[in-house]
KOLDO-976524 format. One line per field, with one value per atom (N, C-alpha, C, O, CB): x, y, z; atom name; chain. Coordinates in Angstrom, 3 decimals. Each point is the difference from the previous one (the first is absolute). Glycine has a CB too. Layout:
% residues N
u <- c(X_...)
v <- c(Y_...)
w <- c(Z_...)
vextor <- c(CA_...)
pator <- c(A_...)
% end
This chain:
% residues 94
u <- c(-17.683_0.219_-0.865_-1.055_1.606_-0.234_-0.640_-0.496_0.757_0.876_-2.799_-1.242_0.771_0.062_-2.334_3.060_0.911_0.986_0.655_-1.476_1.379_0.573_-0.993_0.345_1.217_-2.671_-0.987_-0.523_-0.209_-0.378_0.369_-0.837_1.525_-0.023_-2.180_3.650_0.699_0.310_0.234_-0.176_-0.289_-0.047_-1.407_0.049_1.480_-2.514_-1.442_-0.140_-0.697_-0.176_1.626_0.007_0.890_-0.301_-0.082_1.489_1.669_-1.262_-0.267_3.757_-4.100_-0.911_-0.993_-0.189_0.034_-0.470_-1.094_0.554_-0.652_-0.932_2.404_0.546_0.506_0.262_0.404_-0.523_0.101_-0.888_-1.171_2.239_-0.782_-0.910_-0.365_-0.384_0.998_-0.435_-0.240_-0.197_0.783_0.013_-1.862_0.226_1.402_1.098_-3.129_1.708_1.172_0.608_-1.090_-0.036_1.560_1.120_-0.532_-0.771_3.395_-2.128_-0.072_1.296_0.009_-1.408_2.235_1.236_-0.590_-0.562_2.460_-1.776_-0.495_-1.353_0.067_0.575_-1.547_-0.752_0.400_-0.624_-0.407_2.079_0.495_0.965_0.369_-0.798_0.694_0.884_-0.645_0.466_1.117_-2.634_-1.003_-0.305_0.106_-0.777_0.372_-1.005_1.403_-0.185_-2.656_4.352_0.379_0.702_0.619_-0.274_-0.486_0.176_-0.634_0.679_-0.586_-1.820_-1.086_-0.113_-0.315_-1.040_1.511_-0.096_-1.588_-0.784_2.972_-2.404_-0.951_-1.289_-0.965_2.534_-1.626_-1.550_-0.199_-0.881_0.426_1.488_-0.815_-0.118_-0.374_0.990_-0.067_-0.612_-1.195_-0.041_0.700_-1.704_-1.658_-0.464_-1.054_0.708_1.307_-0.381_0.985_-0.556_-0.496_2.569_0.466_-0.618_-0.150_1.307_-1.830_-0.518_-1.269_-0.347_1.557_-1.852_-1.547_0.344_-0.314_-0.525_1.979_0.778_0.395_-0.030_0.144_0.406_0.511_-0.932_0.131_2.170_-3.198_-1.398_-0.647_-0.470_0.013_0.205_-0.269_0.033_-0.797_1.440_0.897_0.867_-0.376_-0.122_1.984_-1.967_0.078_1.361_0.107_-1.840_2.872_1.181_0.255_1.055_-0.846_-1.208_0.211_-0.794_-0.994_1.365_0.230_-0.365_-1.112_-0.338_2.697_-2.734_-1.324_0.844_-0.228_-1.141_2.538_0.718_0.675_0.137_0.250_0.240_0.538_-0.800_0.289_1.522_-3.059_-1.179_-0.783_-0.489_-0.122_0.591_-0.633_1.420_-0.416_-1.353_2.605_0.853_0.170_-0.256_1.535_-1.045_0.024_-1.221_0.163_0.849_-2.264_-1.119_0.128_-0.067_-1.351_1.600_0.325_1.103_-0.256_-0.549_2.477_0.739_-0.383_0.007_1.109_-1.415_-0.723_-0.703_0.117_-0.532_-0.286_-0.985_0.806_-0.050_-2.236_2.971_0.894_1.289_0.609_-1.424_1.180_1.277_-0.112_0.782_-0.585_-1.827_-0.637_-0.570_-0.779_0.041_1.181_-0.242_-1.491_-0.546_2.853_-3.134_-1.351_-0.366_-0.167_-0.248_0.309_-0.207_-1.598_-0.167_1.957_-2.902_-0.836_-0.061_-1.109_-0.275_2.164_-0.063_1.019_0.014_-0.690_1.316_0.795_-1.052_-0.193_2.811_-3.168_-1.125_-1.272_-0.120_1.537_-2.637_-1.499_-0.094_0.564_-1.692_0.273_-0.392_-0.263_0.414_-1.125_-0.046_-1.024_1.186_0.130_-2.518_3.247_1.012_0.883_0.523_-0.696_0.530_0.645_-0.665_0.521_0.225_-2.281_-0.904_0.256_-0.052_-1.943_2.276_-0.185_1.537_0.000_-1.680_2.973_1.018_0.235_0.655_-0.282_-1.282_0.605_-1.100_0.401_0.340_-1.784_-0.306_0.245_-0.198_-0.966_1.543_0.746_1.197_0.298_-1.310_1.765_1.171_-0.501_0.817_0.622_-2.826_-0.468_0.226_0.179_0.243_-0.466_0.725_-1.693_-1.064_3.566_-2.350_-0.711_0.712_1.196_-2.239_-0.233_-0.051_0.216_-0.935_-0.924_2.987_0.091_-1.491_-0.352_3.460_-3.657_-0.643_0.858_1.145_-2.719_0.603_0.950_-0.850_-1.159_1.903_0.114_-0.709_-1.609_-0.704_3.166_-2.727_-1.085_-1.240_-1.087_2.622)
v <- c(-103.664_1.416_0.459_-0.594_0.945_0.488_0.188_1.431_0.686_-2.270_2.171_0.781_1.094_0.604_-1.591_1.544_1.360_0.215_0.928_-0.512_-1.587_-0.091_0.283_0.727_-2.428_1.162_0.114_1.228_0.557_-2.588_2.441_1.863_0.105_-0.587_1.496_-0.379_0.299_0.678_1.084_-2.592_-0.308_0.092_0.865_0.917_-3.252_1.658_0.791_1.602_0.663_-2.747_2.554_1.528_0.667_1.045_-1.424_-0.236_0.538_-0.329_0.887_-2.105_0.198_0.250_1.069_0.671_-3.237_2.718_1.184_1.554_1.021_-2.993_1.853_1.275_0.690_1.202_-2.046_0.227_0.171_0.710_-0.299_-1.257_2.764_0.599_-0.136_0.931_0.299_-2.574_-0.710_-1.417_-0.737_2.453_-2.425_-1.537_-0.620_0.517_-0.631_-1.103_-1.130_-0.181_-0.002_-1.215_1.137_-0.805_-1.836_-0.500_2.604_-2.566_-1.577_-0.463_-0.630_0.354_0.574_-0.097_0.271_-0.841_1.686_0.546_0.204_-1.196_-0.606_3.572_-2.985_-1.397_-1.348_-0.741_1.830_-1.395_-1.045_-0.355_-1.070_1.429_1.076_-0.220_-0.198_-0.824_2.016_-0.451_0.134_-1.270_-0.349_2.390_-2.743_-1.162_-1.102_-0.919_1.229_-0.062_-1.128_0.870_-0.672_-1.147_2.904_0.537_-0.777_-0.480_2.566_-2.049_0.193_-1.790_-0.504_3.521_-3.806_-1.530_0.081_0.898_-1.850_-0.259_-0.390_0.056_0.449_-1.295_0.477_0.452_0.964_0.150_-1.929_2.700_1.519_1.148_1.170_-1.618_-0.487_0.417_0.995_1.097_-3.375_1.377_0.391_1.147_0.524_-2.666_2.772_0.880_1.012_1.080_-2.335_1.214_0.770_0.618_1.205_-2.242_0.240_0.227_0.918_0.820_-2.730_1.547_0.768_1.171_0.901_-2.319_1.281_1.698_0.911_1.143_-1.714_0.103_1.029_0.039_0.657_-1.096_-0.220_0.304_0.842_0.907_-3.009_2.177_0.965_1.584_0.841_-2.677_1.736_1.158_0.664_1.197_-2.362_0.391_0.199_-0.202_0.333_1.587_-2.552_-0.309_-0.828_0.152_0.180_-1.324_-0.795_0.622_0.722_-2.797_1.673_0.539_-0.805_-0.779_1.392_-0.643_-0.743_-1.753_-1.094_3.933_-2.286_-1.433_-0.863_-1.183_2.275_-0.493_-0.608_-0.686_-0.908_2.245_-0.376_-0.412_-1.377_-0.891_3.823_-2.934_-1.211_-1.359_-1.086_2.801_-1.602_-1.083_0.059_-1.053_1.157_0.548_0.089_-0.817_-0.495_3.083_-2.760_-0.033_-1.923_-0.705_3.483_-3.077_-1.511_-0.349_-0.853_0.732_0.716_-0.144_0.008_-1.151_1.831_-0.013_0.043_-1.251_-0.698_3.195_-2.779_-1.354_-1.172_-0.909_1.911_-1.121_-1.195_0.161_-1.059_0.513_1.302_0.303_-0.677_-0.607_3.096_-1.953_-0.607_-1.458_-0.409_2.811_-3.057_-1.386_-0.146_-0.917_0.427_1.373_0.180_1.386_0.694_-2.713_2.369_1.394_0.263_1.115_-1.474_-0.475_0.894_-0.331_-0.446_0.670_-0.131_-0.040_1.384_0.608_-3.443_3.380_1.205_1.263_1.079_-2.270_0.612_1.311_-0.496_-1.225_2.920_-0.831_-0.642_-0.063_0.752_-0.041_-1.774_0.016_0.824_0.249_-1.567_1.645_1.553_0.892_0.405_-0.280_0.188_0.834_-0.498_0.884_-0.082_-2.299_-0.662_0.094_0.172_-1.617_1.231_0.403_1.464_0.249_-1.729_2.388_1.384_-0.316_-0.011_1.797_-2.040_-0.052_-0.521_0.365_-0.443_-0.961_-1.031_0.816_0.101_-3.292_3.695_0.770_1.040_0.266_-1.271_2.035_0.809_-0.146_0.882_-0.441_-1.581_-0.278_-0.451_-0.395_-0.223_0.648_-1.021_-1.453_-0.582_2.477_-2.421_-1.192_-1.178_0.463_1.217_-2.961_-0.846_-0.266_-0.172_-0.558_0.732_-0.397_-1.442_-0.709_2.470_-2.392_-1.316_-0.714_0.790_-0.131_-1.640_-0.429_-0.269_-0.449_-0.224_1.136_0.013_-1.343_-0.363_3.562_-3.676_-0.814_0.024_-0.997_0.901_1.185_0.280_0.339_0.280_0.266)
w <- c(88.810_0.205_1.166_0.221_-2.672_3.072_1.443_-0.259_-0.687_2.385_-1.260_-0.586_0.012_-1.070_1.861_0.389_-0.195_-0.258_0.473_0.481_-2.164_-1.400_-1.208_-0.932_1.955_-0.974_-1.190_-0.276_-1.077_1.496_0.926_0.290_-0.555_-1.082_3.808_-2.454_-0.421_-1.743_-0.535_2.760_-2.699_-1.319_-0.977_-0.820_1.523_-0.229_-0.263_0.051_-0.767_1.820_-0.059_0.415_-0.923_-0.576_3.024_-2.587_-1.280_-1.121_-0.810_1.734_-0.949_-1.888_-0.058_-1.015_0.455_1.646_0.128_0.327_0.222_0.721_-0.974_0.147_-1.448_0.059_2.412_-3.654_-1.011_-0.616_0.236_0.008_-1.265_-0.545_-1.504_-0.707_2.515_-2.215_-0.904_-0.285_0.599_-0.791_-0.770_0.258_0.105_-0.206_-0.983_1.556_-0.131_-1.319_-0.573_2.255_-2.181_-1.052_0.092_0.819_-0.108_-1.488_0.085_0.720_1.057_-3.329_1.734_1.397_1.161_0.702_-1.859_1.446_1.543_0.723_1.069_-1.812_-0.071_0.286_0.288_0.759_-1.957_0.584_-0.079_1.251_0.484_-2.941_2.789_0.789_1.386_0.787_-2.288_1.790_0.748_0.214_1.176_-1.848_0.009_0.600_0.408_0.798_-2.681_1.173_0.425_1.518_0.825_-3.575_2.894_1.184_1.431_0.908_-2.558_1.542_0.889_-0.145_1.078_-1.496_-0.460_0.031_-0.229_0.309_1.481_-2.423_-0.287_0.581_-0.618_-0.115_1.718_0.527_0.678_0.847_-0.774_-0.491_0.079_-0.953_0.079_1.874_-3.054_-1.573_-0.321_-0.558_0.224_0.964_0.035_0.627_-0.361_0.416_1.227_0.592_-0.647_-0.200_2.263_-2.513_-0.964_-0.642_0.203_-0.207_-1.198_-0.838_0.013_-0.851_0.463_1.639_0.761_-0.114_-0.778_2.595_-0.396_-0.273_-0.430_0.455_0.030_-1.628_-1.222_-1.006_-1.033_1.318_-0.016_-1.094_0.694_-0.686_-0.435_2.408_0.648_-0.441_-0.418_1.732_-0.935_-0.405_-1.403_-0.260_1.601_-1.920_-1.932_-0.800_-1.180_1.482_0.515_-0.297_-1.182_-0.616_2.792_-2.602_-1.115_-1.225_0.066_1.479_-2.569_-1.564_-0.377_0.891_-1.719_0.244_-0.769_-0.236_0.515_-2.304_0.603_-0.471_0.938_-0.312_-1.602_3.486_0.469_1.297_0.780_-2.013_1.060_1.218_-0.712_0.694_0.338_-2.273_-0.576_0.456_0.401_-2.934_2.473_0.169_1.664_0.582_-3.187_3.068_1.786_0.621_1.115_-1.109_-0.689_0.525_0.195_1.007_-2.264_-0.040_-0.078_0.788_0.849_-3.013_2.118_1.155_1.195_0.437_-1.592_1.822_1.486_0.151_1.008_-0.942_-1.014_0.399_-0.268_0.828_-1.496_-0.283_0.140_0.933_0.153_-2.494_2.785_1.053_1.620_0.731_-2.145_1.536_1.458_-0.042_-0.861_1.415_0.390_0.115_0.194_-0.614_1.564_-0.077_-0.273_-0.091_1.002_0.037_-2.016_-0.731_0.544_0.495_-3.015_2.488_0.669_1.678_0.295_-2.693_3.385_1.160_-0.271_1.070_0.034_-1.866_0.392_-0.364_0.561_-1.102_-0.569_0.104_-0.165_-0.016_-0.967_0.825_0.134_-1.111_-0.795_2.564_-2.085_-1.880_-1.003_-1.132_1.795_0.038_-0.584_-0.359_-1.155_2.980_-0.868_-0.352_-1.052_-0.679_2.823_-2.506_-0.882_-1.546_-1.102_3.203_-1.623_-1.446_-0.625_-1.205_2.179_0.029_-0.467_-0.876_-1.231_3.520_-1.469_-0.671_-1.589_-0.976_3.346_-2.035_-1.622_-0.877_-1.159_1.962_-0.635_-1.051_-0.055_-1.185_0.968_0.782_-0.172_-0.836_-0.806_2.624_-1.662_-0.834_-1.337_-0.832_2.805_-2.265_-1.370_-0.208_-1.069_0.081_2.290_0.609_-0.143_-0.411_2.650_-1.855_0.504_1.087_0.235_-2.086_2.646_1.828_0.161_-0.374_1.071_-0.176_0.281_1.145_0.875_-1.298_0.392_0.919_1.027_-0.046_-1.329_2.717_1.406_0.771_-0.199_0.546_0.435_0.778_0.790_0.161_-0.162_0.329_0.453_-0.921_0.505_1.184)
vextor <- c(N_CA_C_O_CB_N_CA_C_O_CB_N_CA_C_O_CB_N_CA_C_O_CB_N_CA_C_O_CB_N_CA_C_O_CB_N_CA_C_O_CB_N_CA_C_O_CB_N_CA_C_O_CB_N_CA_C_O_CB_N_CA_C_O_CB_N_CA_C_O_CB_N_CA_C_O_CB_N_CA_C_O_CB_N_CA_C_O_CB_N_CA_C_O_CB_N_CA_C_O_CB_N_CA_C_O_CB_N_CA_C_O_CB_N_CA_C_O_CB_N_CA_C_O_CB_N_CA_C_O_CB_N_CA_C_O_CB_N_CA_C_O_CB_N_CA_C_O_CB_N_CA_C_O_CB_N_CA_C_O_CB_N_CA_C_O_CB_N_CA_C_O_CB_N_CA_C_O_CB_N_CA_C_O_CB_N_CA_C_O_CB_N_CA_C_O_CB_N_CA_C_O_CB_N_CA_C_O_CB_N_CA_C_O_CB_N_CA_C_O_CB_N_CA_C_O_CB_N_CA_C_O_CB_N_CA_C_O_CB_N_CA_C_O_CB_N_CA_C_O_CB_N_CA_C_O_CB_N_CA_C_O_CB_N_CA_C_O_CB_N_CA_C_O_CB_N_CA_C_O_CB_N_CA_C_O_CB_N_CA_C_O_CB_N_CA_C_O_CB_N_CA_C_O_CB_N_CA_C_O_CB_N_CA_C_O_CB_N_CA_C_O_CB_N_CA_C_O_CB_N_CA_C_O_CB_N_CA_C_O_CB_N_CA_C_O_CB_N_CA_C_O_CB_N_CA_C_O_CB_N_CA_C_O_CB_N_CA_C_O_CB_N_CA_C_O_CB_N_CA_C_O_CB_N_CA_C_O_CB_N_CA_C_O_CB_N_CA_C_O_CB_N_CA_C_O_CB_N_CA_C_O_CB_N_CA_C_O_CB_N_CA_C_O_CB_N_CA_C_O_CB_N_CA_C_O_CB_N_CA_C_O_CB_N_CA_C_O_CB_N_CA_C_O_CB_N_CA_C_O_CB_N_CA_C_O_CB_N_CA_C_O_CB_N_CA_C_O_CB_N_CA_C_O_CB_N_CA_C_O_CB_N_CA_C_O_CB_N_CA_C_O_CB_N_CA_C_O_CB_N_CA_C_O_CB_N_CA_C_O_CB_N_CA_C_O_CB_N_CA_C_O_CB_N_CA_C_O_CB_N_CA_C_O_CB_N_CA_C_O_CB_N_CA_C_O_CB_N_CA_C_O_CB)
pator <- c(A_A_A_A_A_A_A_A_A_A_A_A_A_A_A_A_A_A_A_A_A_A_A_A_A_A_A_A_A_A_A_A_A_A_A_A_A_A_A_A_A_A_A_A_A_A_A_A_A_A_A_A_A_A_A_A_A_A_A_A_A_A_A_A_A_A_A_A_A_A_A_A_A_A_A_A_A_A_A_A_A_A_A_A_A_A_A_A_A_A_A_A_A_A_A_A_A_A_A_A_A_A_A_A_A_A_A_A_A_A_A_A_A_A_A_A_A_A_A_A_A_A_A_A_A_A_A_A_A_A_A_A_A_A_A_A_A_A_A_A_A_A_A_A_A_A_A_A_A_A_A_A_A_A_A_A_A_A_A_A_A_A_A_A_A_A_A_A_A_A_A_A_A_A_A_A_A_A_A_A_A_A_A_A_A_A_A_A_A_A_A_A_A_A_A_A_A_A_A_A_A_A_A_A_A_A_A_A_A_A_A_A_A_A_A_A_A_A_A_A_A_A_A_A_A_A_A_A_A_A_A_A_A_A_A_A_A_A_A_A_A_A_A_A_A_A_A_A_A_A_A_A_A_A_A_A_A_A_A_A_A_A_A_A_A_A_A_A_A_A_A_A_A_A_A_A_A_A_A_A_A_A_A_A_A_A_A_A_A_A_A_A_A_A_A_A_A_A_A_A_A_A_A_A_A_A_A_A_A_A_A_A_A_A_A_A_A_A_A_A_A_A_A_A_A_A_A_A_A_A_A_A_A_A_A_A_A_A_A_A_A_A_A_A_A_A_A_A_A_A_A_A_A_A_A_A_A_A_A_A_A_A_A_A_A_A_A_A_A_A_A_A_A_A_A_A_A_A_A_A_A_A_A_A_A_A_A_A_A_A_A_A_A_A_A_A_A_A_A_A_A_A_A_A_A_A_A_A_A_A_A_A_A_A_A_A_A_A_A_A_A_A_A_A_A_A_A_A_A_A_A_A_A_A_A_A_A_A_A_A_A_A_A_A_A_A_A_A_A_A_A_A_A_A_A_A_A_A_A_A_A_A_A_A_A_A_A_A_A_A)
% end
């Protein structure tokens, strides 16, 4: 997917004046392809777009979707995510 397809898609989700749905998520990520899951996900957490229940399952998607999940985002930011989701933090290469 080429970035001003992705801004495309990212901008139609943020423009919403309510979270995502699990559909709409779903659809999202098989929209944006896989390794840009992580920054999806950044984004609309950003926003406040995801629910508590569907931000706990998004959080683990994103990281398994990207072929190297921490080169798409910094760790630290990955730590904040998985506990935030009530998650355990996978060990990253570094």
């Amino acid at each position: 997917m080429s970035q001003a397809l992705y801004e495309i898609t990212v901008n139609a989700l943020l423009d919403r004046d309510r979270p995502l749905t699990r559909a709409e998520w779903d659809a999202a990520v098989a929209r944006v392809g896989g390794n840009r899951v992580p920054q999806l996900l950044d984004e609309l957490d950003h926003a406040g777009l995801l629910e508590p229940g569907l931000f706990a399952i998004a959080v683990p998607a994103a990281w398994e979707a990207a072929e190297r999940p921490w080169e798409r985002l910094p760790g630290e930011r990955w730590r904040e995510l998985f506990v935030a989701a009530g998650r355990s933090y996978p060990a990253d290469p570094g």
